[in-house]
N, CA, C and O of each residue as an XYZ file, in Angstrom:
292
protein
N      87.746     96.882    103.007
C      88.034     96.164    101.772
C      88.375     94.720    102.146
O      89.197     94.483    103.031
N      87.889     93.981    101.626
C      88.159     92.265    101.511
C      88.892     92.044    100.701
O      89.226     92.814     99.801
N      89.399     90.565    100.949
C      90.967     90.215    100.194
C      90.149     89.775     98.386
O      90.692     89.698     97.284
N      88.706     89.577     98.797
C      88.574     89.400     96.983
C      88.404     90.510     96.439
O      88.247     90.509     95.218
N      88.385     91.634     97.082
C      88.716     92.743     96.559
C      90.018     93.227     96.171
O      89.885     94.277     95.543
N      91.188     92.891     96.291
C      92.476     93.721     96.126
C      92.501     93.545     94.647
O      92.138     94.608     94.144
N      92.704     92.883     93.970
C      93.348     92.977     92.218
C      91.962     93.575     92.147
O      92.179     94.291     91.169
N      91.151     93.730     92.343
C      90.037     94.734     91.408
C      90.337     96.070     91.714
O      90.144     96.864     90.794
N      90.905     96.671     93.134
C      91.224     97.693     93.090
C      92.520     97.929     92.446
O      92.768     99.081     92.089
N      93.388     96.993     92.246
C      94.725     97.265     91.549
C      94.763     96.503     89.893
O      95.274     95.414     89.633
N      94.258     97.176     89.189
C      94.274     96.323     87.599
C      94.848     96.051     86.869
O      94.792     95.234     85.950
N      96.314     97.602     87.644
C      97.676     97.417     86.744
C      98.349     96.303     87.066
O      98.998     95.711     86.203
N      98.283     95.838     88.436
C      98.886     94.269     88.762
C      98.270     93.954     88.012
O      98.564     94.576     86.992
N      97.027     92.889     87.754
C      97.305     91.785     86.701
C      97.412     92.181     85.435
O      97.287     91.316     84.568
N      97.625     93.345     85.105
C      98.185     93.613     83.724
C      99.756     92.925     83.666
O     100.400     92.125     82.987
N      99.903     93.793     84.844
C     102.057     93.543     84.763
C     102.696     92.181     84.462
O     103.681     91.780     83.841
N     101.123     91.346     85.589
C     101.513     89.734     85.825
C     101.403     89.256     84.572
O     102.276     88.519     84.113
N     100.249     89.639     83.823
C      99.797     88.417     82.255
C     101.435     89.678     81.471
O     102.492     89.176     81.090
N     101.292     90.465     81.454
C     102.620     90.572     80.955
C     104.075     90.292     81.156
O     104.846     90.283     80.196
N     104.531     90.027     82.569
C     105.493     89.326     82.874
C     105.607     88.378     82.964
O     106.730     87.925     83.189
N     104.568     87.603     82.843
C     104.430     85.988     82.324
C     104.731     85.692     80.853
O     105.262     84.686     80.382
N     104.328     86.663     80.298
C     104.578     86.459     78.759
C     105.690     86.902     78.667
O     106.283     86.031     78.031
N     106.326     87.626     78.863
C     108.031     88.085     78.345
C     108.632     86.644     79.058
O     109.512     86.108     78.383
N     108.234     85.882     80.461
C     109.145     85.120     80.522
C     108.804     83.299     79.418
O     109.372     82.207     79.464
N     107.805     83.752     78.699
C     107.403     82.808     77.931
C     106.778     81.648     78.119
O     106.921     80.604     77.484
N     106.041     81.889     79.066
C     105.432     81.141     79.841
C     103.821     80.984     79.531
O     103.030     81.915     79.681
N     103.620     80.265     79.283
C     101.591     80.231     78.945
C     101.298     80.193     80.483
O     102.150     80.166     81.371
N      99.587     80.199     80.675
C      99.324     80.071     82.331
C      99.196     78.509     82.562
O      99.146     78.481     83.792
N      99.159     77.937     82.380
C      99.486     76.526     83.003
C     100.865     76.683     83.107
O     101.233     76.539     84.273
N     101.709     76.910     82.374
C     102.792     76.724     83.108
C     103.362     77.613     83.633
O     104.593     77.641     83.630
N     102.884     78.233     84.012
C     103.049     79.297     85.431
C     102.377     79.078     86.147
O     102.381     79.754     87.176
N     101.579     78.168     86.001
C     100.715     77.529     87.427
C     101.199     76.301     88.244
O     101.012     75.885     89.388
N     102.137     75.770     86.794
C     103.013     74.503     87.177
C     103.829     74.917     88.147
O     103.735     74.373     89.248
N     104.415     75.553     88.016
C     105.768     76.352     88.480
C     105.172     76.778     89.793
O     105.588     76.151     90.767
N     104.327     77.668     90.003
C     103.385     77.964     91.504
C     103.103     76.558     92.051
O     102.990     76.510     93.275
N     103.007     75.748     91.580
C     102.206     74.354     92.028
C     100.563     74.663     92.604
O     100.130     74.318     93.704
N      99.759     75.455     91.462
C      98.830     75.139     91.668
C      97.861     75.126     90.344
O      98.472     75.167     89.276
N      96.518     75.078     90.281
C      95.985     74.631     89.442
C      95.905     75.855     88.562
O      96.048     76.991     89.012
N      95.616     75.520     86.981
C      95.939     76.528     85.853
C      94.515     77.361     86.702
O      94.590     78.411     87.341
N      93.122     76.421     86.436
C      92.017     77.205     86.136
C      92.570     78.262     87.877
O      92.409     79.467     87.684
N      92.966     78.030     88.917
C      93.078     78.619     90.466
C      94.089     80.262     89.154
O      93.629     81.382     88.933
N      95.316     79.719     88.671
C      96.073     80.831     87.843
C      95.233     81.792     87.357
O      95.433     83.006     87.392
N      94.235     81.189     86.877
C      93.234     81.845     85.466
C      93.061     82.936     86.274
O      93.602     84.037     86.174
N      92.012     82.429     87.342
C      91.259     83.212     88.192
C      92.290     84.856     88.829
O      91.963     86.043     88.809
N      93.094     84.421     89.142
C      94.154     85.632     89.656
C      94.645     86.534     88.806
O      94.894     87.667     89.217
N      94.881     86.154     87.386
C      95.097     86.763     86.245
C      93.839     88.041     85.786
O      93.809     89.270     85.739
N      92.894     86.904     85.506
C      91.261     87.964     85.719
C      91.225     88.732     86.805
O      90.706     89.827     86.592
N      91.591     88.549     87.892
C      90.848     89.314     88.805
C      90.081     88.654     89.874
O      89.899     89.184     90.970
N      89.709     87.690     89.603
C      88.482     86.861     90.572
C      89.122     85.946     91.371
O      88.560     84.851     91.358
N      90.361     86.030     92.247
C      90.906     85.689     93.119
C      92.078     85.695     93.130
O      92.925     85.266     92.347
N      92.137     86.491     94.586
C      93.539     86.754     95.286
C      94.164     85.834     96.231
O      93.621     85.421     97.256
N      95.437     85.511     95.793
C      96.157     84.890     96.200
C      96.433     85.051     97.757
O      96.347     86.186     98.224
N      96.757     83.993     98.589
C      97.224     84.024     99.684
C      98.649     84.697     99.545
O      99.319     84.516     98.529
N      99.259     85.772    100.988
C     100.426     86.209    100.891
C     102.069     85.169    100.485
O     103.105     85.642    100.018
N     101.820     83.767    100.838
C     102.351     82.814    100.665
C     102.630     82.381     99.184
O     103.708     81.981     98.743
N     101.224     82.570     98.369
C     101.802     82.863     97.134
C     102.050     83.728     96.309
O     102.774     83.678     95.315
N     101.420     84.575     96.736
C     101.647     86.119     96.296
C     103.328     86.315     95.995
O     103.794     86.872     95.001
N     103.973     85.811     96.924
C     105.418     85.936     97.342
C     106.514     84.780     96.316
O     107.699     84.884     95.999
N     105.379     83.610     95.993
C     105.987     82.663     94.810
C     105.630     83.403     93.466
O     106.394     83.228     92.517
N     104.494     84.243     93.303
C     104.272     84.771     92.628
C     105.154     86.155     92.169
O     105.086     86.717     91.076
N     105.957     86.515     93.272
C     106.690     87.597     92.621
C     108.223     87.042     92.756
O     109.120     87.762     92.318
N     108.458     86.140     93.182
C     109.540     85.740     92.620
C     109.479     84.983     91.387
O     110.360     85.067     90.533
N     108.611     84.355     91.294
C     108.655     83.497     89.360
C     108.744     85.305     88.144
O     109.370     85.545     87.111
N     107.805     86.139     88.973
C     107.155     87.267     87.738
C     108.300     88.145     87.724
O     108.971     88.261     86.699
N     108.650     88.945     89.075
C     108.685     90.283     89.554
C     107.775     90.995     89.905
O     108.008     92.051     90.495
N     106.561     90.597     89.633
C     105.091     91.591     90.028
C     104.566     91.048     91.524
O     104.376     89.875     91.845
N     104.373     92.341     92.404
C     103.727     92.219     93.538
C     102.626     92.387     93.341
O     102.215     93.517     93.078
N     101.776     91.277     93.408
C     100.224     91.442     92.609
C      99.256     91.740     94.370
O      98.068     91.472     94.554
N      99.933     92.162     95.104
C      98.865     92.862     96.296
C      99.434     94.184     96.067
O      99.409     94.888     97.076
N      99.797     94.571     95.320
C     100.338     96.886     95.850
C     100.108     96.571     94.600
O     100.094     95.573     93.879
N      99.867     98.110     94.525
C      99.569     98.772     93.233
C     100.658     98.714     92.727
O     101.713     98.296     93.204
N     100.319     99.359     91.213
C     101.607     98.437     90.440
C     101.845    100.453     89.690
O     100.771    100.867     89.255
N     102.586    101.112     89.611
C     102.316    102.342     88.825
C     103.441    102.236     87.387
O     103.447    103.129     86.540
């Protein structure tokens, strides 16, 4: 398995993420602000069509709570 493979095998992560982004009230730009990186780079991770480096993966679950590399049950 390749790393642009992981959120396609795990779907409940970016469910959890576009949902723990929204309870913290956050649109995706500005949760991309906050990551410091670009909305459309956000978009993509949200969909599915790219996985984050472990580096942000790790900014990513401290802004969310969601570990968007493990399955999410």
């Amino acid at each position: 398995m390749n790393n642009d493979e992981l959120l396609d095998v795990y779907p409940a992560a970016r469910v959890a993420l576009i949902e723990a982004r929204k309870a913290l009230g956050l649109k995706q730009y500005e949760a991309a602000a906050k990551l410091d990186v670009s909305w459309p780079y956000y978009s993509k991770i949200e969909l599915g069509m790219a996985t984050p480096e472990p580096h942000l993966a790790d900014k990513i679950e401290k802004l969310t709570g969601v570990n968007v590399l493990e399955e999410q049950r």
